[in-house]
Backbone and ligand atoms as CSV (ligand in chain L), in Angstrom:
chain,resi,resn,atom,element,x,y,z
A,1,UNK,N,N,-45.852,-43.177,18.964
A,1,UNK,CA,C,-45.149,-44.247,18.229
A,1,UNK,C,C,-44.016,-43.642,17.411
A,2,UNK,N,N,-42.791,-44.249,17.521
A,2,UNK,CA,C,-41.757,-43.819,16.390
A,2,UNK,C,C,-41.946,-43.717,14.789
A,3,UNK,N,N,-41.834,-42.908,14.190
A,3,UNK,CA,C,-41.825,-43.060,13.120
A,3,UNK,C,C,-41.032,-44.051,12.331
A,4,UNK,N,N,-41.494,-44.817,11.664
A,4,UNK,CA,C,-40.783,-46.295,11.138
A,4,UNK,C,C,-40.857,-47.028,11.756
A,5,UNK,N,N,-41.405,-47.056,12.565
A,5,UNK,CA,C,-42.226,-48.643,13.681
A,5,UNK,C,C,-43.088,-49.445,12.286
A,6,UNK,N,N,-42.666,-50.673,12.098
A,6,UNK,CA,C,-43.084,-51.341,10.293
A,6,UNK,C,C,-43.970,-52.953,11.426
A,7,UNK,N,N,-44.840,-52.765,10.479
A,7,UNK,CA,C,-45.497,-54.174,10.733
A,7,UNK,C,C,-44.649,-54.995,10.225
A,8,UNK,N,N,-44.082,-55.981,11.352
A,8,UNK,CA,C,-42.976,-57.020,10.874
A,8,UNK,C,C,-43.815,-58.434,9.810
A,9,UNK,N,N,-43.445,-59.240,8.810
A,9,UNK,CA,C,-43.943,-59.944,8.564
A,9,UNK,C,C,-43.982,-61.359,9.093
A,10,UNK,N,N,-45.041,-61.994,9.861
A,10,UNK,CA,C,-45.067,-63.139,10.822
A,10,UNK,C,C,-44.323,-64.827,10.174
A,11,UNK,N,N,-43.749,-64.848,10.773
A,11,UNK,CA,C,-42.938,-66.193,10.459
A,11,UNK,C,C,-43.740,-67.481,10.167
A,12,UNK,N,N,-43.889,-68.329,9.181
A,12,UNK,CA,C,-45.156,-69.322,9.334
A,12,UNK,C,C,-44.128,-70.643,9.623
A,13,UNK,N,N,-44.875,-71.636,10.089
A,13,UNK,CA,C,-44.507,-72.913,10.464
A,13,UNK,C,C,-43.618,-73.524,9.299
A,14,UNK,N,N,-42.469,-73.731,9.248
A,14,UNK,CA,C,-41.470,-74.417,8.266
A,14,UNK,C,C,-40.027,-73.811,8.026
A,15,UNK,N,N,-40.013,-72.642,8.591
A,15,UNK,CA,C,-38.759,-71.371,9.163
A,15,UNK,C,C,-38.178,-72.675,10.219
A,16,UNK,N,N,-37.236,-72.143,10.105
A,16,UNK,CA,C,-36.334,-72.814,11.191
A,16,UNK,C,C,-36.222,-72.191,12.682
A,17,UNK,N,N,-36.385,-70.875,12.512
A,17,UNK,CA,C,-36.663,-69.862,13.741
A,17,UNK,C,C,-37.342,-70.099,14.731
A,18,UNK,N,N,-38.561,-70.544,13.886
A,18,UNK,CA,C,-40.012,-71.271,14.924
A,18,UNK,C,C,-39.627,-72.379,16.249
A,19,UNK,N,N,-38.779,-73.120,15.306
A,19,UNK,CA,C,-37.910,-74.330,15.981
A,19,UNK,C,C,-37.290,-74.637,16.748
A,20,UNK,N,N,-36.226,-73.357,17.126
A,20,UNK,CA,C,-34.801,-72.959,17.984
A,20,UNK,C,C,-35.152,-72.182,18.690
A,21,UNK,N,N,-34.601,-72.821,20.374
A,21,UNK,CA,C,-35.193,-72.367,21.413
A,21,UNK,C,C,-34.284,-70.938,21.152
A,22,UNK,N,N,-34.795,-69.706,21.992
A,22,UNK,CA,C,-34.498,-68.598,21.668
A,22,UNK,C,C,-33.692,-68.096,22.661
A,23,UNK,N,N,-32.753,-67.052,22.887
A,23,UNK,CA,C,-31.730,-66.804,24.120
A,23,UNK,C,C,-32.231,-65.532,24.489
A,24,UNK,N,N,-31.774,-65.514,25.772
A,24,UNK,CA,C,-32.169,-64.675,26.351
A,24,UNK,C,C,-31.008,-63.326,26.440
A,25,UNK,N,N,-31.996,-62.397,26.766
A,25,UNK,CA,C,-31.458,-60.794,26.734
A,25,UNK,C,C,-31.092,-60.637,28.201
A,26,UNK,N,N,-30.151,-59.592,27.905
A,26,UNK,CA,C,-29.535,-58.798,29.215
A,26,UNK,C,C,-30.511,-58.002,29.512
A,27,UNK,N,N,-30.493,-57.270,30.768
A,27,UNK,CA,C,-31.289,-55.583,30.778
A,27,UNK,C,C,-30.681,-54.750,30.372
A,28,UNK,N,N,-29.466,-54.806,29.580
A,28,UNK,CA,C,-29.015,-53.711,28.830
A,28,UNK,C,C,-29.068,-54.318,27.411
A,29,UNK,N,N,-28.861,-55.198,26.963
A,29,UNK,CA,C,-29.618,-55.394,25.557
A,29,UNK,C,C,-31.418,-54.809,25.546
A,30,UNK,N,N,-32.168,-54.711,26.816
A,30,UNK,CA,C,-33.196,-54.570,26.337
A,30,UNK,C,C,-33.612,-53.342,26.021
A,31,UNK,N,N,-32.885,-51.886,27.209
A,31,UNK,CA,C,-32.680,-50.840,26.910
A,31,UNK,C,C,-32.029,-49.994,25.746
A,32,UNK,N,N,-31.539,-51.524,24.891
A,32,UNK,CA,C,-30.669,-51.129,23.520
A,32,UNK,C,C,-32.429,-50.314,22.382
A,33,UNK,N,N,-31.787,-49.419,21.711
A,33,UNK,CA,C,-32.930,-48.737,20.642
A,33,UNK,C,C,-33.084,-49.953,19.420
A,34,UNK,N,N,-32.250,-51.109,19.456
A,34,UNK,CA,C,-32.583,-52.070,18.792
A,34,UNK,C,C,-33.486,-52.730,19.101
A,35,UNK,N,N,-33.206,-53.295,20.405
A,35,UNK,CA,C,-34.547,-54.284,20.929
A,35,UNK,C,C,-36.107,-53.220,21.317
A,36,UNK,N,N,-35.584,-52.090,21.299
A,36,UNK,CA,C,-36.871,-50.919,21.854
A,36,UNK,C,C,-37.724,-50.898,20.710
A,37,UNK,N,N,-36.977,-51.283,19.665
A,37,UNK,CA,C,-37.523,-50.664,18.044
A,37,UNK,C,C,-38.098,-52.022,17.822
A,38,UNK,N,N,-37.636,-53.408,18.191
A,38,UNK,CA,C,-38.191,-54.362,18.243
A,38,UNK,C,C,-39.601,-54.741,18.426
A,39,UNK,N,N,-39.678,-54.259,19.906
A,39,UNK,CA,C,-40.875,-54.069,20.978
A,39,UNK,C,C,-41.749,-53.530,20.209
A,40,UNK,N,N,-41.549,-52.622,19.938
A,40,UNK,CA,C,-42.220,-51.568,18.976
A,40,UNK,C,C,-43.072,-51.877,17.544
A,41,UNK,N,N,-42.273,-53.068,16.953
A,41,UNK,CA,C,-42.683,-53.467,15.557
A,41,UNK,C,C,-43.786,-54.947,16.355
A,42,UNK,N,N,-43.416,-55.432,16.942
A,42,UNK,CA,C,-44.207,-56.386,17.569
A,42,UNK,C,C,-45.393,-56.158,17.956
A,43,UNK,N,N,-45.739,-55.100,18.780
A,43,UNK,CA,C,-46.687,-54.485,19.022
A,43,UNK,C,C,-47.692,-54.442,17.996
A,44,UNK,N,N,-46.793,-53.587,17.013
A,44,UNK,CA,C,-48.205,-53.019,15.335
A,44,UNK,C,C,-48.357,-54.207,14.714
A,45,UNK,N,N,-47.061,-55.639,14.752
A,45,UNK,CA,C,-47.854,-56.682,14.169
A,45,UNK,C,C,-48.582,-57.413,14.826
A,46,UNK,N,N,-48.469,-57.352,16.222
A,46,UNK,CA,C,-49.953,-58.365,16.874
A,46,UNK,C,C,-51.174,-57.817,17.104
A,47,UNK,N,N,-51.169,-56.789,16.386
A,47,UNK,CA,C,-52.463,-55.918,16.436
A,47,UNK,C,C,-52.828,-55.734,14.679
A,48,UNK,N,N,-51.884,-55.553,13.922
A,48,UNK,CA,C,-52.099,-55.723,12.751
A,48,UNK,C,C,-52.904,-56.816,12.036
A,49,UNK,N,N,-51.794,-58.152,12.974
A,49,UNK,CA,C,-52.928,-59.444,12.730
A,49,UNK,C,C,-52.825,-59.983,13.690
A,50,UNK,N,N,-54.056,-59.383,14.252
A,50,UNK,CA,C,-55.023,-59.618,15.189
A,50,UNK,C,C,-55.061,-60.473,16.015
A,51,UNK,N,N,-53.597,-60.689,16.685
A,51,UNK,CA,C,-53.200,-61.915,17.483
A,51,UNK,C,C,-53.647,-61.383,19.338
A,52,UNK,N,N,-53.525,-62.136,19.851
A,52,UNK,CA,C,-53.295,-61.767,21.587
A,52,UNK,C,C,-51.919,-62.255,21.989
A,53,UNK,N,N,-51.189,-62.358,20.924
A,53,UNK,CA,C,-49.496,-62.573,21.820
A,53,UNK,C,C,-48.959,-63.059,20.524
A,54,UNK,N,N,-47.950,-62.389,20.505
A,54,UNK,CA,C,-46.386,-62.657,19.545
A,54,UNK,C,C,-45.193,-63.027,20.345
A,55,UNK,N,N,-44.519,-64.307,19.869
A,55,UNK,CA,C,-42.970,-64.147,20.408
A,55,UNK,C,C,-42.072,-63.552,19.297
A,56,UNK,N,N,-41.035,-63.013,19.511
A,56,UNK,CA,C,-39.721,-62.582,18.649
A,56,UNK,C,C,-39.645,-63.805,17.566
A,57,UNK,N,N,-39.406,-64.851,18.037
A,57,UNK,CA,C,-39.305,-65.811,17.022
A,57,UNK,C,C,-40.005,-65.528,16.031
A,58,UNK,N,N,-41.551,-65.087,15.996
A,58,UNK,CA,C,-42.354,-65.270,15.273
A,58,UNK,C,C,-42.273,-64.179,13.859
A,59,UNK,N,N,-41.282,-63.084,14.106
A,59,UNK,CA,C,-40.633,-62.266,13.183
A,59,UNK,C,C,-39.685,-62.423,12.925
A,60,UNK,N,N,-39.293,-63.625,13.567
A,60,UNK,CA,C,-38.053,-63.751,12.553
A,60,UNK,C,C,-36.286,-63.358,13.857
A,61,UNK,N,N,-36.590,-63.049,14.918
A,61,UNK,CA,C,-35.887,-62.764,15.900
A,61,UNK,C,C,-35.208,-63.979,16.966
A,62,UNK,N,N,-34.860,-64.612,16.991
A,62,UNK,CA,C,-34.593,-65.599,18.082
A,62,UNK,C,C,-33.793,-65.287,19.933
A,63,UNK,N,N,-35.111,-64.551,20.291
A,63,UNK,CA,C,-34.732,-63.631,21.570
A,63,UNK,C,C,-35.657,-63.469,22.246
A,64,UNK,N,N,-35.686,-63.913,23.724
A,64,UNK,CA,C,-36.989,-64.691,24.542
A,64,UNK,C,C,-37.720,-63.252,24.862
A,65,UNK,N,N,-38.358,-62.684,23.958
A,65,UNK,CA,C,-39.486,-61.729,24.433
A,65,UNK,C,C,-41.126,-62.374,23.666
A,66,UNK,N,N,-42.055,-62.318,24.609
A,66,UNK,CA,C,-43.297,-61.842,24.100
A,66,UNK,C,C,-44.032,-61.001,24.219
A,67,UNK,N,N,-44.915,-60.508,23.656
A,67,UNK,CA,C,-45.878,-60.123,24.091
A,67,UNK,C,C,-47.480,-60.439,24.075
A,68,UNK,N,N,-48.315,-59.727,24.955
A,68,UNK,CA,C,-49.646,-60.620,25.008
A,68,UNK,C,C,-50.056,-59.326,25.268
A,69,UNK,N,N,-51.636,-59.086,24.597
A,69,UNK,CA,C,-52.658,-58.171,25.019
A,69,UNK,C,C,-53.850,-58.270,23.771
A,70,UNK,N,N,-54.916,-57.528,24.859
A,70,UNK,CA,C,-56.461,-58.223,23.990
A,70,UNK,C,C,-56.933,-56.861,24.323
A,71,UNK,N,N,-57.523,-55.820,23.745
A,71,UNK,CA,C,-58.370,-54.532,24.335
A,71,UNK,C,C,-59.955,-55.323,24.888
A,72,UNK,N,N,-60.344,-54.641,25.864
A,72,UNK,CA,C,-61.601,-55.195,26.793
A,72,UNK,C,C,-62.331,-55.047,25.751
A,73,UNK,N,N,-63.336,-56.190,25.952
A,73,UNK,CA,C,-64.543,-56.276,25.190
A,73,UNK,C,C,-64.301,-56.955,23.867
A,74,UNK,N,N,-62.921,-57.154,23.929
A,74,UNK,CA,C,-62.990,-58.386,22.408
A,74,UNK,C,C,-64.105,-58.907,22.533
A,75,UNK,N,N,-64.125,-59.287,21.126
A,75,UNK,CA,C,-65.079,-60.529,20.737
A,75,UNK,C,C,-64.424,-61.868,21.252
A,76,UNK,N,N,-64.973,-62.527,22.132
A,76,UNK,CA,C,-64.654,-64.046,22.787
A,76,UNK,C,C,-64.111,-64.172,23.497
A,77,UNK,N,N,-63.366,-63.061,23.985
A,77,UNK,CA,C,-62.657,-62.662,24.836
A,77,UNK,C,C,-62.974,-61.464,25.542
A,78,UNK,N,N,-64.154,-61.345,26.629
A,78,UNK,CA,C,-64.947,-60.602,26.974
A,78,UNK,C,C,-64.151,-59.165,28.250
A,79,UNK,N,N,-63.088,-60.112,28.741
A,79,UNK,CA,C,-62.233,-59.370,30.117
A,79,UNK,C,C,-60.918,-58.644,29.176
A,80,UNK,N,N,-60.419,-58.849,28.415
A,80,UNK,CA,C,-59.284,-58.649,27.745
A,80,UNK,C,C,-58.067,-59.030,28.763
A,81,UNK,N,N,-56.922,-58.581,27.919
A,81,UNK,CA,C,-55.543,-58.895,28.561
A,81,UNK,C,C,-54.685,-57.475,28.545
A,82,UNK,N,N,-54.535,-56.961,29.381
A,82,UNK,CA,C,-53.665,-55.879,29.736
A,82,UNK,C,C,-52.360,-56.336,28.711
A,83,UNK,N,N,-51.981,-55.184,27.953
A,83,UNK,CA,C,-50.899,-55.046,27.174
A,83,UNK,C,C,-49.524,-55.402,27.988
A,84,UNK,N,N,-48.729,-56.940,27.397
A,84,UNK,CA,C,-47.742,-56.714,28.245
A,84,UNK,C,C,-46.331,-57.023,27.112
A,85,UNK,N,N,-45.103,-56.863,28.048
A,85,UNK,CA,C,-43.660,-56.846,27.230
A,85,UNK,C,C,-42.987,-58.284,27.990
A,86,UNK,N,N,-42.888,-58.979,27.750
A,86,UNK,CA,C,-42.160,-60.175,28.752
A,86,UNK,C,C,-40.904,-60.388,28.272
A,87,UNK,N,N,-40.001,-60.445,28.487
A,87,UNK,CA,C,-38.154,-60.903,28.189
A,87,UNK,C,C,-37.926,-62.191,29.122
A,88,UNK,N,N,-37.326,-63.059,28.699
A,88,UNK,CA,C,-36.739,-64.166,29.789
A,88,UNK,C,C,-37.657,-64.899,30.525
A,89,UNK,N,N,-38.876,-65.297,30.291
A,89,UNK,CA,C,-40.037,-65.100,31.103
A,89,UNK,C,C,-39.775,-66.528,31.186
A,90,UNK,N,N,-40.502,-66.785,32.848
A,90,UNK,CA,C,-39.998,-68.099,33.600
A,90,UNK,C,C,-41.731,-68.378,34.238
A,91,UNK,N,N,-42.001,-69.446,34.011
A,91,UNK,CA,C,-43.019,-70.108,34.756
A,91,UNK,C,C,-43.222,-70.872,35.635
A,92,UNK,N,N,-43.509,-70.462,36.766
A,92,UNK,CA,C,-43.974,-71.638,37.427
A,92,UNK,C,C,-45.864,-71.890,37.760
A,93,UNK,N,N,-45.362,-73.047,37.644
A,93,UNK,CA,C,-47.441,-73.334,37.581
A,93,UNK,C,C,-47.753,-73.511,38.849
A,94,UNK,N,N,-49.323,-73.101,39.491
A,94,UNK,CA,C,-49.604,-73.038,40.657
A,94,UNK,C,C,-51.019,-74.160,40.961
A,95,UNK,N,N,-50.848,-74.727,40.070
A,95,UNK,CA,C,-51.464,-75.422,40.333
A,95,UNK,C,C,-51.673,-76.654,39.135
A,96,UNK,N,N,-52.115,-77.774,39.131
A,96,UNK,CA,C,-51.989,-79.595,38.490
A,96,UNK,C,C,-53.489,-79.564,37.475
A,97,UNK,N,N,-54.104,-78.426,37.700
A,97,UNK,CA,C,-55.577,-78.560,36.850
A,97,UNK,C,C,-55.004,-78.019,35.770
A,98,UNK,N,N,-55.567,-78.519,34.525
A,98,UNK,CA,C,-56.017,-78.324,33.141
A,98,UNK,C,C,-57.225,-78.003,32.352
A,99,UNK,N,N,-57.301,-77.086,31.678
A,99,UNK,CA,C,-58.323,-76.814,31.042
A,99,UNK,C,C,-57.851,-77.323,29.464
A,100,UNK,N,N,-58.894,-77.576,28.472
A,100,UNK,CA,C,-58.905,-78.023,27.158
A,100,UNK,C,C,-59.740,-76.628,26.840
A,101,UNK,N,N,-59.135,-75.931,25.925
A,101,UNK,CA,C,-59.286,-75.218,24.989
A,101,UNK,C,C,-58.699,-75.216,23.369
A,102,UNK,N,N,-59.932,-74.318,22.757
A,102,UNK,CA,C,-58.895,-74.062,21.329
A,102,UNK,C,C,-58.047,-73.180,21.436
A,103,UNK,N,N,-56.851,-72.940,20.642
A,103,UNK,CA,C,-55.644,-72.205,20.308
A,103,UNK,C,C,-55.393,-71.891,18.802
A,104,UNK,N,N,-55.439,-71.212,18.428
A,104,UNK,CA,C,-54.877,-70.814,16.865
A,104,UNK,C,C,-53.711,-70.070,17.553
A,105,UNK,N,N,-52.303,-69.899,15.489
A,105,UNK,CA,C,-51.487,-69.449,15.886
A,105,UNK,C,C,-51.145,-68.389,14.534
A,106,UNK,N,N,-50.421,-66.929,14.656
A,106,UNK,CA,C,-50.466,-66.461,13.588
A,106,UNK,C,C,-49.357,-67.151,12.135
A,107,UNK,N,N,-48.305,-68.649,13.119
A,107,UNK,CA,C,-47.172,-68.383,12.495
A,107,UNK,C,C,-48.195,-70.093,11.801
A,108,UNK,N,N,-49.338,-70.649,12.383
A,108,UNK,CA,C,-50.293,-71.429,11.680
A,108,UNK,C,C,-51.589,-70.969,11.185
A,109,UNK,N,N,-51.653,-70.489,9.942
A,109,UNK,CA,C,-52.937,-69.280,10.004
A,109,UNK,C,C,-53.720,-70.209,9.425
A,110,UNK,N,N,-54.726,-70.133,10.045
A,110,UNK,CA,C,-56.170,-70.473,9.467
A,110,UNK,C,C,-57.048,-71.594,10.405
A,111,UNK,N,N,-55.918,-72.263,10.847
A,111,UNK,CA,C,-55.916,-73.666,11.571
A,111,UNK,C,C,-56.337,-73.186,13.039
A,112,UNK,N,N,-57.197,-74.357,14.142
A,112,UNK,CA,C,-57.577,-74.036,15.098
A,112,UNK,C,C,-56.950,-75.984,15.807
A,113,UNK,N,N,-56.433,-75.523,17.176
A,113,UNK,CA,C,-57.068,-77.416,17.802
A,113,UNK,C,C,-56.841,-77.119,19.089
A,114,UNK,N,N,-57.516,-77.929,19.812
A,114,UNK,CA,C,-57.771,-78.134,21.181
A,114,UNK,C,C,-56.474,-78.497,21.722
A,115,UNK,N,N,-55.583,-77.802,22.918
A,115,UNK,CA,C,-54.790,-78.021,23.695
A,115,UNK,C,C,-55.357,-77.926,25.173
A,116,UNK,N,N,-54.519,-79.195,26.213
A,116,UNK,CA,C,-54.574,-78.762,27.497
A,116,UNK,C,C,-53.786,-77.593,27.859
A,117,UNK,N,N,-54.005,-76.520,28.662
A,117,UNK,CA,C,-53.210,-75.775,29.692
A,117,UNK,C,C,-53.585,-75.986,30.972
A,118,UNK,N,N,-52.206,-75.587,31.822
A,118,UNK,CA,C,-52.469,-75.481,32.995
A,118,UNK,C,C,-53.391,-73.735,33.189
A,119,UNK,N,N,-54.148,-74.105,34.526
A,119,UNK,CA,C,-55.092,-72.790,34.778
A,119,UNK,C,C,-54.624,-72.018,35.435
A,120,UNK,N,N,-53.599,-72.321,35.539
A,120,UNK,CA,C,-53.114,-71.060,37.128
A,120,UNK,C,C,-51.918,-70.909,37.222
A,121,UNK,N,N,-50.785,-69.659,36.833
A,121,UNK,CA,C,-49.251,-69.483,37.004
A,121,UNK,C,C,-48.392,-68.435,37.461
A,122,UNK,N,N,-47.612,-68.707,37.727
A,122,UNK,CA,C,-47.174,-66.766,37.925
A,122,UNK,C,C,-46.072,-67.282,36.975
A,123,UNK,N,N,-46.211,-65.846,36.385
A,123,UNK,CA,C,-44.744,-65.496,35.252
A,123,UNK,C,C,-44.257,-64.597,36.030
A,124,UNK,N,N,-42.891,-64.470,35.580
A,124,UNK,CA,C,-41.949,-63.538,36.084
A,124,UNK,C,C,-41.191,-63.372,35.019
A,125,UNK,N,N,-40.116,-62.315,35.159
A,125,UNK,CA,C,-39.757,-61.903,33.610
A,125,UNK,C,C,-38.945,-60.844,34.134
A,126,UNK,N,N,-38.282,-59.742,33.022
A,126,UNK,CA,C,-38.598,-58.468,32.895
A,126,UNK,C,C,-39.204,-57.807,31.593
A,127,UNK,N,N,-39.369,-56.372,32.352
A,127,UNK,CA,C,-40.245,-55.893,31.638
A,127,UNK,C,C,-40.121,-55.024,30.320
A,128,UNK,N,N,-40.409,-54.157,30.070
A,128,UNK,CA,C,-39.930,-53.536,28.577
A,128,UNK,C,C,-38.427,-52.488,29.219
A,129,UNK,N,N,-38.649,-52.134,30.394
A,129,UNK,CA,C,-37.370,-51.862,30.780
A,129,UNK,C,C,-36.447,-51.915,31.548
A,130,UNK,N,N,-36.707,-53.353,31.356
A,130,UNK,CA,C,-35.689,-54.299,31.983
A,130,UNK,C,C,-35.868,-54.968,33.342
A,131,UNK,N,N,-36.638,-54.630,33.904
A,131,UNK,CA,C,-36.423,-54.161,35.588
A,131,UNK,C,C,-37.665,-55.902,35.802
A,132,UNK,N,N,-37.208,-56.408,36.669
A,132,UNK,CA,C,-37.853,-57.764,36.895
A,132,UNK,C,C,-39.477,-57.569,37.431
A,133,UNK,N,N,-39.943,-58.711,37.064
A,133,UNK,CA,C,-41.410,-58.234,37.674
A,133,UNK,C,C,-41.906,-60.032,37.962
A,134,UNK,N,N,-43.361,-60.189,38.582
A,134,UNK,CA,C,-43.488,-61.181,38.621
A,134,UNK,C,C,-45.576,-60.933,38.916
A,135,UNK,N,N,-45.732,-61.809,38.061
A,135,UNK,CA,C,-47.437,-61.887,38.441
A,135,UNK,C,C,-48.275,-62.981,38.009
A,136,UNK,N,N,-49.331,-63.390,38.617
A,136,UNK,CA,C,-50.487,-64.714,38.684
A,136,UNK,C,C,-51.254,-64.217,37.704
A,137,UNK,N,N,-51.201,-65.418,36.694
A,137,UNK,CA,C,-52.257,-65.455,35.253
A,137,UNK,C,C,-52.866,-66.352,35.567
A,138,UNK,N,N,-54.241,-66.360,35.220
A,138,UNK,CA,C,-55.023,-67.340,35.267
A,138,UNK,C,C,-56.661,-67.240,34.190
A,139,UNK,N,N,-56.577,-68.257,33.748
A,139,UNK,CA,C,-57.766,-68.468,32.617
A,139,UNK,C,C,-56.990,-68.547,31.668
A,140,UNK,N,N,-57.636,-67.736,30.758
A,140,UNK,CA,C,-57.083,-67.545,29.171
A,140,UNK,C,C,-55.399,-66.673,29.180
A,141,UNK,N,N,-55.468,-65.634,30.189
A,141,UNK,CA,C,-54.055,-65.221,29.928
A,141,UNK,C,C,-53.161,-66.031,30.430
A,142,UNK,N,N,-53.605,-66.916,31.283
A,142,UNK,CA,C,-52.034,-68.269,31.344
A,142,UNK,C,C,-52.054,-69.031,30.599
A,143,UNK,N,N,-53.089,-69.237,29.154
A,143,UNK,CA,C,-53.131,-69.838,28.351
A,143,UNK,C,C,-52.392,-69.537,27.427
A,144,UNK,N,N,-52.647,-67.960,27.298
A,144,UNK,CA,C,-51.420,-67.518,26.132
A,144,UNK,C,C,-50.174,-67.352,26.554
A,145,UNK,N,N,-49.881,-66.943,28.270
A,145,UNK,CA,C,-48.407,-67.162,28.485
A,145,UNK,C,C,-47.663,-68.127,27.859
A,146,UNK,N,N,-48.423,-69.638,28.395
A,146,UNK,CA,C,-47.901,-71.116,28.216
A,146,UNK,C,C,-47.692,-71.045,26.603
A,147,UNK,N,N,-48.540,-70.734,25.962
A,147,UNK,CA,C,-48.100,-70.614,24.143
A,147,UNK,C,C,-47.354,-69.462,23.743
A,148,UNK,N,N,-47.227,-68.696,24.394
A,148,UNK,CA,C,-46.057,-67.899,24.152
A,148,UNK,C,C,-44.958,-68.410,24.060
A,149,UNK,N,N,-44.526,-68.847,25.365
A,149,UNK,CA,C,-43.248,-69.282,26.140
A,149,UNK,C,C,-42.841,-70.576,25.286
A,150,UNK,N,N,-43.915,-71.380,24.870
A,150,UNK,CA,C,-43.581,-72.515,23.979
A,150,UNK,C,C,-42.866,-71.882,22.941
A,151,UNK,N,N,-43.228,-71.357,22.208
A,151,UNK,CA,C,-42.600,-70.195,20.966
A,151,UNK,C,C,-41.425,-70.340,21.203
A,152,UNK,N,N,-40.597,-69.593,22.087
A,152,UNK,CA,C,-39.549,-69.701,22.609
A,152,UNK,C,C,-38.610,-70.447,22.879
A,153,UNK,N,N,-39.414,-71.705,23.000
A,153,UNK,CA,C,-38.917,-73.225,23.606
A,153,UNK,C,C,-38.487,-73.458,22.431
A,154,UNK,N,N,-38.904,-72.945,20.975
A,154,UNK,CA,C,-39.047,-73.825,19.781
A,154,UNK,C,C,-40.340,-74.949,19.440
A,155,UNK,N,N,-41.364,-74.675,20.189
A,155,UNK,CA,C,-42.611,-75.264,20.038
A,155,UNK,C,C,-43.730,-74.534,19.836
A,156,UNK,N,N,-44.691,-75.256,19.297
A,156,UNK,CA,C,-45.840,-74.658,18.528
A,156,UNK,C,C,-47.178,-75.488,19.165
A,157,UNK,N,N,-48.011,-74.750,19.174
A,157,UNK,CA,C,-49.024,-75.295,20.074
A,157,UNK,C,C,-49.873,-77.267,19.359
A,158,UNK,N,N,-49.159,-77.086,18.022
A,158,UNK,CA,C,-49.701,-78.861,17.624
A,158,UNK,C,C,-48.947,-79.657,18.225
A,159,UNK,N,N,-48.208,-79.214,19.001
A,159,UNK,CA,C,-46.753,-80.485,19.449
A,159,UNK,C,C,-47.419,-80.676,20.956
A,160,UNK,N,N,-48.554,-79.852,20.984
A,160,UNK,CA,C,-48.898,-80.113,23.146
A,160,UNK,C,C,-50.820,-81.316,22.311
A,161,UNK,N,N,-50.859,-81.064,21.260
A,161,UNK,CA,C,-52.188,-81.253,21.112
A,161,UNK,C,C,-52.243,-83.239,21.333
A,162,UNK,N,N,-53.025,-83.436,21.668
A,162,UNK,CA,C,-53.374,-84.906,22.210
A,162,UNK,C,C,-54.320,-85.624,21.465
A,163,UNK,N,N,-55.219,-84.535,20.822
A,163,UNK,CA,C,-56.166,-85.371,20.006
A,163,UNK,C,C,-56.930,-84.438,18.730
A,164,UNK,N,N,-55.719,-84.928,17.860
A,164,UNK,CA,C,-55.604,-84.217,16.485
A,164,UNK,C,C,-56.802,-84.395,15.514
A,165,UNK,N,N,-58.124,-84.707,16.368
A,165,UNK,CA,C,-58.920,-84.681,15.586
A,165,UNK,C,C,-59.715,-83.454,15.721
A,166,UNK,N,N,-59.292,-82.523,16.866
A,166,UNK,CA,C,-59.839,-80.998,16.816
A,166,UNK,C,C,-59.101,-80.444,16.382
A,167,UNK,N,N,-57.737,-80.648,15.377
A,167,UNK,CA,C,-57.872,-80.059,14.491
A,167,UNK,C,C,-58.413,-79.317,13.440
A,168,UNK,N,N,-58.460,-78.366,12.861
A,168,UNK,CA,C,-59.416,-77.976,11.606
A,168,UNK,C,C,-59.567,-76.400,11.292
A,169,UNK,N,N,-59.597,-76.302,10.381
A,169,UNK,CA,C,-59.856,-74.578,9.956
A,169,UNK,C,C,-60.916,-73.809,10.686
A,170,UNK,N,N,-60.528,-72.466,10.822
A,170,UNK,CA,C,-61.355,-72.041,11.284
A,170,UNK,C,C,-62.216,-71.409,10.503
A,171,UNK,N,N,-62.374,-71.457,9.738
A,171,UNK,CA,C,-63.324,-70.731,8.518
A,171,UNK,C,C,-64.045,-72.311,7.981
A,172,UNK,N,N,-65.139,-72.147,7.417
A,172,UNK,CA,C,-66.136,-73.720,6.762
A,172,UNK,C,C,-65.324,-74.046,5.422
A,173,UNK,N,N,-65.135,-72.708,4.664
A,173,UNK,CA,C,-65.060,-72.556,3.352
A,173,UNK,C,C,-63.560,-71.985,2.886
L,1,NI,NI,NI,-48.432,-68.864,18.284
């Protein structure tokens, strides 16, 4: 890790950042030591707090990267998610089924509610260096793609929710 790689501080819901869909990078903006140093701070904050995926927005950046990863054997998350870098990332869904799950978000902390996703997608993108890639998510990691990519859109996972009564904290107290 570089020295001065800083846990960025996460953007909460009422920033305007959150809001505005985000633009996309060149492959030579991404090879820039700006956006590398980016990558970099993103990383120590979605592990810092304890997320499975950050977009740029969410520090405060308005520039279509996320990232997503879970180490195996989380708690609730039993398979994990391979550490990834996404830029520009494009979806297409492979299929019309939906699953209802919960979603929390770091830039909504505390709060949990039930969203549909689609179950099955390939993202395509590029990657941390630049170079295009394309691959099939399915379960929970096309769950966090789809809330990633919303990020990006300028959306937040209460704007997909249908029935705001699974809303609610995730803590009792
Ligand atoms: Ni989020």
């Amino acid at each position: 890790m570089t020295i001065g790689v800083a846990v960025r501080k996460v953007v909460r819901l009422g920033q305007p950042v959150l809001r505005a869909p985000a633009r996309a990078l060149s492959p030579e903006e991404i090879v820039s030591p700006a956006v590398q140093r980016l990558v970099a701070e993103m990383a120590v904050t979605m592990a810092e707090y304890e997320g499975v995926g950050i977009a740029a927005n969410q520090v405060g950046e308005g520039v279509r990267l996320f990232l997503m990863g879970l180490a195996p054997g989380a708690r609730r998350h039993p398979p994990g998610i391979e550490l990834s870098v996404v830029f520009n990332p494009v979806v297409k869904f492979l299929t019309e089924e939906t699953a209802l799950d919960f979603e929390g978000c770091l830039s909504v902390p505390g709060l949990r509610g039930q969203v549909a996703r689609r179950v099955r997608l390939e993202l395509s993108g590029l990657d941390a260096k630049g170079e295009p890639f394309t691959r099939v998510c399915e379960g929970f990691p096309a769950r966090v793609v789809q809330h990633e990519l919303d990020h990006l859109d300028g959306k937040v996972y209460l704007d997909r929710m249908t029935d705001l009564a699974t809303l609610g904290y995730t803590s009792r107290v």
